[in-house]
Structures are given as C-alpha cells and as structure tokens.
C-alpha positions, -999 to 999 in steps of 0.1 A, spaced: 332 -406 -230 364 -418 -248 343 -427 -279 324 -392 -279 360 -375 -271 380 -393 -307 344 -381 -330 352 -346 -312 386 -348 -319 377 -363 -358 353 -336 -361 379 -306 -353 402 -323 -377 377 -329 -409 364 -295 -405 403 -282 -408 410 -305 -439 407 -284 -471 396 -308 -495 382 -298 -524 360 -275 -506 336 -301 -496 311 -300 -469 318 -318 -435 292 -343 -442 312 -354 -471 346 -352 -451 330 -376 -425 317 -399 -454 351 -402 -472 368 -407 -439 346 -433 -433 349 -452 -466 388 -448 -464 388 -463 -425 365 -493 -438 386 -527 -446 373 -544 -476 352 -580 -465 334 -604 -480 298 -606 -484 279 -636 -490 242 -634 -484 243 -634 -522 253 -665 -527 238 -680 -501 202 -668 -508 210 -673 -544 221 -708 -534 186 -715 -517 166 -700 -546 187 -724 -569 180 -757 -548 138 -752 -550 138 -740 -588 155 -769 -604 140 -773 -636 130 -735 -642 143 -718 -670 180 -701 -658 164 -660 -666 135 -669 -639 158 -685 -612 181 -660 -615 155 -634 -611 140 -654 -581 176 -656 -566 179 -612 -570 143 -608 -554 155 -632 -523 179 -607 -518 159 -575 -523 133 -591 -498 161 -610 -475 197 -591 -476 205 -565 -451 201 -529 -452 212 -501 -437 218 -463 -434 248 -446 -422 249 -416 -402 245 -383 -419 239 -397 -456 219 -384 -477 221 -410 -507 215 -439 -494 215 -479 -504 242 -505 -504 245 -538 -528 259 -557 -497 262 -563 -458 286 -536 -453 302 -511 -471 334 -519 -495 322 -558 -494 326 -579 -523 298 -601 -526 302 -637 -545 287 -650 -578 289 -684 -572 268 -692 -603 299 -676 -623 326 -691 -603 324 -701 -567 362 -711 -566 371 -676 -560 367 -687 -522 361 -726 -522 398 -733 -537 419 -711 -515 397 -695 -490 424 -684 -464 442 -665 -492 416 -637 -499 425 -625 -468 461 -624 -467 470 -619 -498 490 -589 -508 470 -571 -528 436 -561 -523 428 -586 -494 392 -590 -484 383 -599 -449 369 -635 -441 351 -651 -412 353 -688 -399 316 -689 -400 319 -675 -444 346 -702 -448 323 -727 -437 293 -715 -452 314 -718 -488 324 -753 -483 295 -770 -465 269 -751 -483 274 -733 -515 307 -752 -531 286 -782 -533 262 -774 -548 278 -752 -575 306 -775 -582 304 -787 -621 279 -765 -624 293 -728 -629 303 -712 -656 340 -712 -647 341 -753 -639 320 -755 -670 346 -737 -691 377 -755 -670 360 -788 -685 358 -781 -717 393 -762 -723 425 -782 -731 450 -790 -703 481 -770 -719 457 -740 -726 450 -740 -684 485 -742 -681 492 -707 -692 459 -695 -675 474 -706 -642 509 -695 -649 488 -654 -658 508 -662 -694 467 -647 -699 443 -644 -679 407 -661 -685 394 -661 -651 385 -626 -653 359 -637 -676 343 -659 -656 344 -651 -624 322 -620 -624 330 -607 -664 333 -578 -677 296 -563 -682 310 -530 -698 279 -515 -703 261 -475 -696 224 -487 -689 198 -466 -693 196 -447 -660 172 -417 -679 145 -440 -682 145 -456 -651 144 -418 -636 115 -409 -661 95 -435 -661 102 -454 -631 99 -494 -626 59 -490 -629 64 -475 -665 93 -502 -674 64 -529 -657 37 -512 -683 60 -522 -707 68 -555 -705 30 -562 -698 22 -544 -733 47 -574 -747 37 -602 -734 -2 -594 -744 15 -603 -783 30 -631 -772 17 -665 -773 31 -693 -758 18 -719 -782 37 -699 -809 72 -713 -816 101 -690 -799 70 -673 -776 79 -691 -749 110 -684 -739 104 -645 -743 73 -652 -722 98 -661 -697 120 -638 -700 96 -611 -694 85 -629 -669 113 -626 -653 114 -593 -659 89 -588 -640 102 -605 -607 134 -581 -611 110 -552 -606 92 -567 -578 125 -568 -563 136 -537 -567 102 -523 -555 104 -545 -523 138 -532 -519 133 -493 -520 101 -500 -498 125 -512 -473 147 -491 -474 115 -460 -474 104 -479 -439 139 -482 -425 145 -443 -432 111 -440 -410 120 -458 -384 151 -443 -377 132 -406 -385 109 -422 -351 140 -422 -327 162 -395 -339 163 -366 -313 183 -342 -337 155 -318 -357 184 -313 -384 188 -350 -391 152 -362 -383 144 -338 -412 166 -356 -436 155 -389 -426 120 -379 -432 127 -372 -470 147 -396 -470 120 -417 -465 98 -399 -486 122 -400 -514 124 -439 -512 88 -444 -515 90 -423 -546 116 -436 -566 122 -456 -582 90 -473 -586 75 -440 -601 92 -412 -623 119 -387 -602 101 -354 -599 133 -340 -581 176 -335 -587 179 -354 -553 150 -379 -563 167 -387 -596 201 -388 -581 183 -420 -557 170 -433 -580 203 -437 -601 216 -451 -574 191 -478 -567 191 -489 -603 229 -489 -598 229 -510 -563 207 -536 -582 227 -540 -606 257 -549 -588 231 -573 -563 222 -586 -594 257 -597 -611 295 -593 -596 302 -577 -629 326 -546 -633 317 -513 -653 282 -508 -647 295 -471 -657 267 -444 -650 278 -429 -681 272 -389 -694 257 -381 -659 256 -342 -664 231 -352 -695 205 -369 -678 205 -352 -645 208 -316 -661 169 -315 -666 160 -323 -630 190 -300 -617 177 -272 -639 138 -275 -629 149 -271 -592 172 -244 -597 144 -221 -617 115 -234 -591 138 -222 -557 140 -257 -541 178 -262 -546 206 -239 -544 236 -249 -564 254 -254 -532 231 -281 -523 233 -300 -553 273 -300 -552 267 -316 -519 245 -342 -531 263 -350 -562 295 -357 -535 267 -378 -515 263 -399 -550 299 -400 -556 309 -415 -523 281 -441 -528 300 -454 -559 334 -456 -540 318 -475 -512 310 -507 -539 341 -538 -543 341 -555 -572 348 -593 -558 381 -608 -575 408 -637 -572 438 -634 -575 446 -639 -605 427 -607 -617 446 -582 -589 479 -595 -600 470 -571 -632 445 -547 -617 449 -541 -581 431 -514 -567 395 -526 -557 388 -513 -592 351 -516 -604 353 -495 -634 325 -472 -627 328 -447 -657 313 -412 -663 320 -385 -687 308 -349 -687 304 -324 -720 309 -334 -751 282 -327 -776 245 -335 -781 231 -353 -810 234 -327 -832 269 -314 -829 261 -291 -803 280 -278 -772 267 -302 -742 283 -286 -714 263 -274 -687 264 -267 -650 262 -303 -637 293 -311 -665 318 -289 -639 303 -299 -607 306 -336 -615 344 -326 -623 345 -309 -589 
C-alpha cells in the first residue's frame, strides 16, 4: 500500500512536470534513469574471462568474438516497465561494464576507490571485488593491453602519466573508438544480409593462399558476432512474450506483444517499420558497447537514415507524428541509460558519465542539397 501510494504520488507529480512536452511514459523513464546510481557490471569480464581460459591458442578476432557471443547467449536481460525500445549492454541500467582485456586495473589496483571517489563513483559489491581479484586479475595480469604498454614505456614517461601531467590511460583502458557505424545497413539488410556477405568472401578465399588465412578468420569471426547478436534479439523476442503471457493490462500486453514481434524481426532481417528500424539501431548500438568499453559509438546523422522508414509510415497511416516523437524520446533515453566504465584518471578531465554518443541533424545531402527534414526537428525536440 505505501509502495502503490509514492508511484501514485510520482505519477501526479510527472504528469504536472512540463518538460519539453513529453509524454508520461517518457517522464517515468527519465525519472527513472535520473533515480538509478551508476554500478558496476562484470558478467563481461567474467564470461569474457572463461571464453579466454578454453581458447588459448586461437587467433585474438575469434576469441574475442567467442567471449561477445558468451555474453549475448549468457548476460542478463531485461525490460523495464512501460518501454517501448528496449535492450541494455549490461546487468542494470547506468552500469559500466569492464574490459579487462584492455585494462583490468581499473578495479584490481584500487577497487574500493570506484566507489567513493568524488567524481563519477560507481557502485561495487563484496562479492565484484572478489570476483576481480580471485578470478579475472589473474588471469589478465601481463597480459592486457594496458600492463603491455606499462612494460614497455619508460619509467619517467609513467611518471607524468601518474602525476595527469597527460593522460595515457584513457587509451587503454577502453579507448577512444570515435567512430559513426553504419547503422543504415544493418536496418536494410539486417544481420542475415551482412551473413550473405561475408559467406560470398570467404568462397574467394583460400587458406593455402598466403595472407587467406587470417581473413578466413576474421570472417569467421564475423560470423560468430552475428550468431550473437541473433541469439541476443531472440532472447530478448521470448522475454517480451513471456512477460506479454502474465500481463493483465490490455494497453501494455499490446506493446509487449510487438515488442516481441519487433525483436524477432530485427535485426536479423531488414526493418520494414520507423519503430522496427529505431530497434534495430538500438541493438546494433547495445552490441557494440557489449562488445568493447569504448566511448563514441555516435549514431551519427540519425534524421538521414531513419527519414525513409518515418516517411513510409507516415504516407501508409500506421504512425502519427505524435507517435514517432514518442519513440524517438524512447530511443533517446535508451542512450542515456549506457556508462562508459572509467578510472580515475580519465574523470579527473571528463567527469560526467560521458560516453560521447554523437548525432547531428540537417546539413546537406551529397549533392549540396538541403537535408533537413521532419525527423531533423524532432530529434532536436
């Protein structure tokens, strides 16, 4: 009664807050983001850890790809109530998650000060602290890419690393990826197109060819990534199902249904929809950020490569422009939920949780022409 009483009383006060003009559904979603303290996450690491342990041997493209399909198959998922985008690279919302491959000692050197420092603290368990030291800062000790680099590097140059004269860690510990991938053809094609692909290479390849072999391996790999991120939106598509099963509220059993149906759409085949392209952008973006604790995985000239989809369901009466402003908020959220995982060294410069998730809107097309359209002020709003 006391619980059901402060959502009453949260309700009352989100629908009163004039923000922006959003809907209630996305008032309720911020509020929760905003409420959510930032933890750790390491079933990345772990599994990653495990995958690691039984591939020694295997070329580093197919163990890492091994170690992202662990999680896909393994990590938890989840859907929060009312969303409509849905998908999470961690455990929780707002959890940074660990690349010990890149640099464990983000946790393993100092683990109680993540959580206490003063800026941009992350929440810690016992059980996490332990899990880093008896388990995964053995076996990646000499062998990431930040003890690899602290090995090599000359004793005075550390010096002024450690006193933030400059700052190299940021490089290493989960770099600077700084790239706009190519959302558009994951949305038109899907992962069974970008699989058609990489099967059409590999029938030129030859692995007694010199150089063959290690792009055979690559693609390989390749392939495994896509497995995973099949495996993952299938989850999700059954999870969305299940909950549809037990939900009493027509309204939201609804949404969980297409939810559902959305999921075992996209991304594995081509986004026929606004809302099934939107999903799909955001499942190629939660894999990414699964896949790497990299910053500026920016989703780039969104209004560009969602415009056709947005369009088509405008002229063919399935989406009101209303409902799309909604969804687009839905997406938005979603991108504010992720934590790019840092030490401290980095938030002494850049605090703020940042993860450099760019977009622009307008501009021109190839040709010099005016590319602003609908979706280039809604994505403003």
């Amino acid at each position: 009664m006391v619980v059901a009483e402060k959502e009453k009383g949260l309700t009352e006060r989100l629908e009163e807050e004039p923000f922006g003009g959003c809907t209630l559904r996305i008032r309720k979603a911020r509020q929760r983001w905003l409420s959510t303290t930032p933890s750790v996450c390491l079933e990345r690491a772990k599994f990653m850890t495990e995958v690691f342990m039984k591939t020694e041997g295997e070329l580093t493209a197919v163990r890492k790809a091994k170690a992202f399909r662990e999680l896909c198959q393994r990590g938890t998922i989840f859907i929060q109530d009312d969303e409509l985008i849905i998908g999470c690279p961690g455990s929780k919302i707002r959890a940074g998650m660990l690349s010990p491959d890149d640099n464990h000692s983000v946790l393993s050197d100092d683990p109680d000060r993540i959580s206490t420092r003063e800026r941009d603290p992350f929440v810690i368990t016992e059980e996490q602290k332990r899990l880093v030291k008896e388990f995964i800062e053995p076996y990646w000790k000499g062998k990431s890419f930040w003890d690899v680099w602290r090995a090599r590097v000359p004793e005075d140059l550390q010096q002024f690393e450690k006193a933030v004269v400059f700052d190299c860690v940021v490089r290493a510990e989960g770099g600077p990826v700084s790239i706009v991938p190519n959302y558009g053809l994951v949305m038109n094609i899907g992962i069974n197109g970008i699989r058609t692909r990489i099967n059409d290479q590999l029938a030129f390849l030859d692995a007694a060819i010199a150089g063959d072999y290690e792009k055979i391996a690559y693609l390989d790999a390749l392939l495994i990534v896509c497995d995973g991120i099949e495996t993952l939106a299938k989850r999700y598509a059954r999870l969305a199902s299940e909950k549809a099963g037990e939900e009493k509220d027509p309204r939201r059993k609804a949404e969980l249904e297409k939810i559902a149906e959305t999921c075992r759409q996209v991304p594995a085949k081509p986004a026929r929809t606004f809302r099934e392209a939107l999903q799909s952008l955001w499942f190629y973006q939660v894999c990414l950020w699964m896949e790497h604790n990299g910053n500026s995985y920016a989703p780039g000239r969104v209004d560009q490569y969602l415009y056709p989809y947005y369009k088509k369901d405008i002229a063919e009466g399935r989406l009101t422009r209303e409902q799309a402003q909604e969804l687009l908020e839905c997406l938005m959220v979603k991108f504010n939920e992720v934590n790019f995982f840092l030490s401290n060294g980095w938030v002494i410069n850049i605090p703020g949780y940042v993860a450099f998730q760019h977009s622009c809107c307008g501009g021109v097309t190839e040709d010099g022409q005016d590319a602003v359209n609908d979706l280039s002020y809604m994505w403003l709003q």
